[in-house]
DRENBARO-660118 format. One line per field, with one value per residue (C-alpha): z, y, x negated; residue number from 1; chain. Coordinates in steps of 0.1 Angstrom, whole numbers, plus 5000, padded with zeros to 4 digits. Each point is the difference from the previous one (the first is absolute). Layout:
# DRENBARO-660118
z [Z	...]
y [Y	...]
x [X	...]
k [NUM	...]
c [A	...]
***
This chain:
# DRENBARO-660118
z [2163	5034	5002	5000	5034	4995	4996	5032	5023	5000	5007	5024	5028	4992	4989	5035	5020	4977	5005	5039	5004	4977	5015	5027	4971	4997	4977	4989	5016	5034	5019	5010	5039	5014	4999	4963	4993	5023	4976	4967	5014	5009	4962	4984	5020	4987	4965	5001	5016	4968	4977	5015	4988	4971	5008	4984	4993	5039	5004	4983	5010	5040	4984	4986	5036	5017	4967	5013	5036	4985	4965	5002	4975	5007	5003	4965	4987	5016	4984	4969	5003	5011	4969	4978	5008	4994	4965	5007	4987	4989	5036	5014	4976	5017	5037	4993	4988	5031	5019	4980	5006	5037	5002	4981	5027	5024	5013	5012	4984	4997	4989	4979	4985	4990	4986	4984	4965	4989	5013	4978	4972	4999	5003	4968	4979	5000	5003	4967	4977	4978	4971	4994	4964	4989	4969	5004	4981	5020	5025	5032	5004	5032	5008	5029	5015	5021	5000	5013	4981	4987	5009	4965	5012	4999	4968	4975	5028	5010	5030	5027	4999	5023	4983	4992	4979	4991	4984	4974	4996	4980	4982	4985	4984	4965	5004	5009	5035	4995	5023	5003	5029	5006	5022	5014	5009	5028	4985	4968	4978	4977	4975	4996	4971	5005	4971	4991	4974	4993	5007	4967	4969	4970	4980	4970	4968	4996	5038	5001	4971	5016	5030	4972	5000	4965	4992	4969	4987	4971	4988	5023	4988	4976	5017	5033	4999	5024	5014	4983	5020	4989	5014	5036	4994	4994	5026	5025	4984	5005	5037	5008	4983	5019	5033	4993	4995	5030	5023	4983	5005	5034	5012	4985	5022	5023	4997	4996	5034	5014	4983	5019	5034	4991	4992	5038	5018	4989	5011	5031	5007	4987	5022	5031	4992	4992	4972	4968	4971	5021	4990	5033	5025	5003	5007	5037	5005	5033	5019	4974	4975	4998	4998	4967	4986	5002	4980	4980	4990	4997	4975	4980	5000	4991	4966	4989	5008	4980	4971	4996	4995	4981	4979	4997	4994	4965	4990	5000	4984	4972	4996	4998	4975	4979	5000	4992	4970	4992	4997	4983	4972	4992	5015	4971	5008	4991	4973	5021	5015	5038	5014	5018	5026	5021	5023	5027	5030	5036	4989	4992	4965	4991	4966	4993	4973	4987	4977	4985	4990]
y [6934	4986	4960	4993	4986	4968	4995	5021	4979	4966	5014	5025	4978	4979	5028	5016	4970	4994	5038	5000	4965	5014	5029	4978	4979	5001	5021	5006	5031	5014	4992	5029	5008	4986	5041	5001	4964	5020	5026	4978	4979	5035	5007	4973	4998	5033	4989	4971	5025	5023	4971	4991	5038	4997	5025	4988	5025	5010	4960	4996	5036	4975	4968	5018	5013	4967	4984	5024	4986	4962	4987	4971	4982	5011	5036	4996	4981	5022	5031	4990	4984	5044	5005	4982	5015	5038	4990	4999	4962	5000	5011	4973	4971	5014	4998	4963	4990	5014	4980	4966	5011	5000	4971	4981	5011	4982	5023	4978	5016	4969	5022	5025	4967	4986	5034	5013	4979	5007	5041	4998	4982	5026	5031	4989	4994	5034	5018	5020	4994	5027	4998	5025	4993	5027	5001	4979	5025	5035	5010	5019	4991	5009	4984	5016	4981	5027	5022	4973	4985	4969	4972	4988	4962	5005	5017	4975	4976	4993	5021	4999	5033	5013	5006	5036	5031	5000	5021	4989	5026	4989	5024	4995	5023	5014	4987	5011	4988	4977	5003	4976	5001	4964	4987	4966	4978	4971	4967	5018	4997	5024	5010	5032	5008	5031	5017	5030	5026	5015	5037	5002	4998	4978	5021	5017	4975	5030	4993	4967	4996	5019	4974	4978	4982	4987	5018	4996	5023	5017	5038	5015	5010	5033	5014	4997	4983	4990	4963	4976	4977	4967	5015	4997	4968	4986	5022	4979	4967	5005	5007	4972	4977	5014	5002	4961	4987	5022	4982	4971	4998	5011	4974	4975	5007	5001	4966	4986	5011	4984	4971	4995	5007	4971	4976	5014	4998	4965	4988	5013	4984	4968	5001	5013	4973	4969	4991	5014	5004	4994	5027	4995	5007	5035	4993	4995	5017	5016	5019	4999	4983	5025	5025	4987	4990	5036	5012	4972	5017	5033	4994	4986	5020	5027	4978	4995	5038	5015	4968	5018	5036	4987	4989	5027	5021	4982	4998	5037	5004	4978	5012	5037	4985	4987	5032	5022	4977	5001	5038	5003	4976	5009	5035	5026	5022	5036	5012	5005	4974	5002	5011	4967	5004	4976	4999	4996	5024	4992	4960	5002	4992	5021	5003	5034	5010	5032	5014	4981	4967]
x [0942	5018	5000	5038	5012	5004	4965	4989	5030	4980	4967	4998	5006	4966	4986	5001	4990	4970	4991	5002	4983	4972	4987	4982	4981	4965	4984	4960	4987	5002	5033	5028	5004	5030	5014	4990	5021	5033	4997	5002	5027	5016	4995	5017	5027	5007	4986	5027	5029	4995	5001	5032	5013	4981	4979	4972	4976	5000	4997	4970	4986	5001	4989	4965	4996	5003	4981	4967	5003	4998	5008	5019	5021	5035	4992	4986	5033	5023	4985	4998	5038	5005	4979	5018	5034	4979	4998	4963	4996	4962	4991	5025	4983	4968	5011	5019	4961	4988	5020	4990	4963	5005	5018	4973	4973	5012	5030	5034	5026	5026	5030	4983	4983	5036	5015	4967	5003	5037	4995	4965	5019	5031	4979	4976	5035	5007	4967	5000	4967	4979	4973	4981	4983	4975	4977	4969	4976	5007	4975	5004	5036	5016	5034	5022	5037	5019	4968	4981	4968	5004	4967	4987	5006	5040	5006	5007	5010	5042	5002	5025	5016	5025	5034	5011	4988	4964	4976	4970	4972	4972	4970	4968	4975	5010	5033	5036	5013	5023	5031	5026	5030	5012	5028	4994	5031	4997	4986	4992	4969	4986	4972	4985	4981	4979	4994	4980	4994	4966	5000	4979	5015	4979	4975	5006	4986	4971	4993	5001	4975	4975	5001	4990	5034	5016	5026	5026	5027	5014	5007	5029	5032	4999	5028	5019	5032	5021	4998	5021	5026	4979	4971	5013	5016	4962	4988	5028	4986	4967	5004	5027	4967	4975	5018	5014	4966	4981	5026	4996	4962	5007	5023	4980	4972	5016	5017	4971	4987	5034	4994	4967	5019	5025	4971	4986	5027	5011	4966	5008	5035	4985	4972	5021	5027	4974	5032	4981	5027	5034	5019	5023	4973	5014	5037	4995	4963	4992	4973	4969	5016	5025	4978	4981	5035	5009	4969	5009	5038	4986	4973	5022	5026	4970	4988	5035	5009	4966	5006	5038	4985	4968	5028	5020	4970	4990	5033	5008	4964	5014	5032	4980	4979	5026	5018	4977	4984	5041	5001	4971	5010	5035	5004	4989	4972	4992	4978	4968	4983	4990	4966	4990	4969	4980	4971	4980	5004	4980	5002	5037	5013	5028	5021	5019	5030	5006	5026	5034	5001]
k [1	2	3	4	5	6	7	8	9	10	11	12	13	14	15	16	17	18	19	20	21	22	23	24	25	26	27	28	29	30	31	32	33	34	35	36	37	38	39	40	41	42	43	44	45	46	47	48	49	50	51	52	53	54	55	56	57	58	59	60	61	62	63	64	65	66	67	68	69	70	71	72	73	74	75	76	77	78	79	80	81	82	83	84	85	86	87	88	89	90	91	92	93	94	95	96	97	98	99	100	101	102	103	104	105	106	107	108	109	110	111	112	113	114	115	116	117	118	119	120	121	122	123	124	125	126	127	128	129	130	131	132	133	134	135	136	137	138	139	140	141	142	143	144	145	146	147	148	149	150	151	152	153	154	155	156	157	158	159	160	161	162	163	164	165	166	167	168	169	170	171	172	173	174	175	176	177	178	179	180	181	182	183	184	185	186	187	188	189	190	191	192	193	194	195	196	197	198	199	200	201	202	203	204	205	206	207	208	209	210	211	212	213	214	215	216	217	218	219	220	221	222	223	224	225	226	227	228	229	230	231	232	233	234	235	236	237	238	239	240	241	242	243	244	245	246	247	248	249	250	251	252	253	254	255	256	257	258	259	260	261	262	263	264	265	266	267	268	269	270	271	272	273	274	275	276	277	278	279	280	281	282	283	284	285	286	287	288	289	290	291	292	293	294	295	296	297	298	299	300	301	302	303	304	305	306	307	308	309	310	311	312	313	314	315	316	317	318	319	320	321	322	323	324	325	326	327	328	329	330	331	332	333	334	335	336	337	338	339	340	341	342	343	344	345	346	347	348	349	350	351	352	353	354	355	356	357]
c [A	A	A	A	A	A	A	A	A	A	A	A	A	A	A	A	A	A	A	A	A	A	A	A	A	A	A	A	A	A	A	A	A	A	A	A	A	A	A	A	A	A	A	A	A	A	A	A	A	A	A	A	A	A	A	A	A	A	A	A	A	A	A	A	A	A	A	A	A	A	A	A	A	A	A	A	A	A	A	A	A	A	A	A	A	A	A	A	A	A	A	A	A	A	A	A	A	A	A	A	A	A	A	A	A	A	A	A	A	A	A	A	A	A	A	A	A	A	A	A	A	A	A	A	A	A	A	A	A	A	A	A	A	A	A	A	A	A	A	A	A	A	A	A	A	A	A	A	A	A	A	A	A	A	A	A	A	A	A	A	A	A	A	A	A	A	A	A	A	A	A	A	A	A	A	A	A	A	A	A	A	A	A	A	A	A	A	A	A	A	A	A	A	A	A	A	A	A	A	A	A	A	A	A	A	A	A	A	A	A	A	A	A	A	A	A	A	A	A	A	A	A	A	A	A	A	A	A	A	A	A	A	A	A	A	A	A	A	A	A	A	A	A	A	A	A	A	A	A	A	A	A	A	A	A	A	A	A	A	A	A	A	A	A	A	A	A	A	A	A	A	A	A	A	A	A	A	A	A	A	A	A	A	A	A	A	A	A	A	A	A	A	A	A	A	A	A	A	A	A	A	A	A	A	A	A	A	A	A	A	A	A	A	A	A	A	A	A	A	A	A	A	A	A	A	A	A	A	A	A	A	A	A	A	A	A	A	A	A	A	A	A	A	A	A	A	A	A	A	A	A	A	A	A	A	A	A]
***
């Protein structure tokens, strides 16, 4: 999405003096010849043109040019400012790093210096920010984002994500793929739960005894009848319970891995600040501060975020409970009684109901 004008106006004259002063700074590695340094400034004079007209893919298509003659830190902060009006903003948040990165080893960069924090601090408000939670006991589990592998490290982890349409592709052996088509807004931040179905359905109570699982159940039904309407009211029940109390769990975990972020990160600011339990050290932080006052906000906006759905998990697992244990004592049943089986299937308990209750 395009940064709206007024915010492009009081930049881009610094922005182009700290670019032209900065492609004669030092750099590690060999230096450019004096026809390889024509050519850059060549380049972002261009690059800077094509910004002016917005054109900022061609603009940073010049800037990476000039970038592979000698890195310096405005080239980095003017194409991630053309990266960042692309809609590309995890790549921008990568290229405004960069440019921190150089400045820190020793590269003068005065007016990239001064515009670097409130460019870093804008981007990150409206990067968007993804979970990926997966079961913890499936094997072999391969996790794709727009058809690209996902490294084990992230999932699980808040993400920066770039905003727009987005596709979740996950399989694992013996299960179905689990597919899930997501649409991230700007500054948004959202939890995935992958979940997936066995391709095998549970053994029969004859199979499962031979597997030396327990198994209890009474005689089936004498004749076939059709189901009756409380039968799928339970049926709902049950599932509202179960689904409520798997998030429930979930969340809660996961909480409790935010939790030990907060605990982190507090360390961190109190240690960076040297003002251990002043809860203004973050009004007016800069520079390192900032930074650890930032994972600060975000870990606790992630405990208070999974607490809320940990929440709402148990509750709808009790008000499924409650409901069905409703039905079941003041909703008449039919004559027969329901087959009820349980056992044990690859190390998975699982409980089965047949026939109208």
């Amino acid at each position: 999405m395009p940064v709206p004008c007024r915010r492009l106006l009081p930049l881009r004259v610094p922005l182009l003096l700290a670019g032209a002063l900065l492609l004669v700074a030092p750099s590690a590695g060999a230096e450019p010849t004096a026809t390889e340094l024509a050519v850059a400034r060549r380049l972002f004079r261009e690059a800077t043109q094509l910004e002016e007209r917005q054109r900022w893919d061609l603009a940073a298509q010049k800037l990476r040019e000039a970038i592979r003659i000698k890195e310096t830190p405005g080239l980095r902060f003017h194409l991630a400012h053309c990266q960042e009006n692309m809609g590309l903003l995890v790549e921008a948040l990568v290229d405004y790093d960069r440019a921190r990165e150089l400045i820190a080893s020793g590269m003068k960069a005065p007016d990239v210096e001064a515009l670097l924090p409130e460019a870093e601090r804008a981007l990150a408000e409206r990067v968007p920010t993804l979970i990926i939670a997966v079961p913890k006991n499936v094997r072999g589990m391969h996790i794709a984002l727009d058809g690209r592998e996902v490294a084990s490290s992230v999932v699980g982890r808040p993400a920066p994500i770039n905003p727009g349409a987005h596709r979740i592709v996950v399989r694992a052996p013996g299960y179905h793929d689990f597919v899930n088509e997501i649409t991230m807004a700007e500054g948004e931040r959202r939890v995935v739960t992958v979940q997936l179905a066995p391709t095998q359905q549970p053994p029969s109570p004859k199979a499962d005894a031979r597997e030396g699982s327990t198994a209890t159940h009474r005689a089936p039904p004498k004749s076939e009848r059709r189901i009756a309407p409380r039968t799928y009211v339970l049926f709902a029940e049950t599932a509202v319970t179960a689904a409520g109390l798997g998030l429930g769990v979930t969340f809660a975990i996961a909480g409790s891995g935010a939790d030990r972020r907060v605990k982190r990160a507090q360390a961190a600011v109190d240690r960076q600040s040297g003002r251990p339990g002043d809860a203004e050290v973050c009004v007016n932080a800069t520079d390192l501060l900032l930074e650890r006052c930032r994972d600060l906000d975000n870990a606790l906006s992630d405990r208070k975020t999974y607490g809320t759905l940990s929440t709402a998990g148990f509750v709808a697992a009790g008000v499924g409970a409650t409901a069905a244990l409703a039905t079941l004592l003041f909703w008449p049943s039919a004559e027969d009684e329901p087959v009820v089986t349980a056992g044990l299937f690859r190390n998975v308990l699982w409980i089965g109901a047949q026939g109208a209750f």
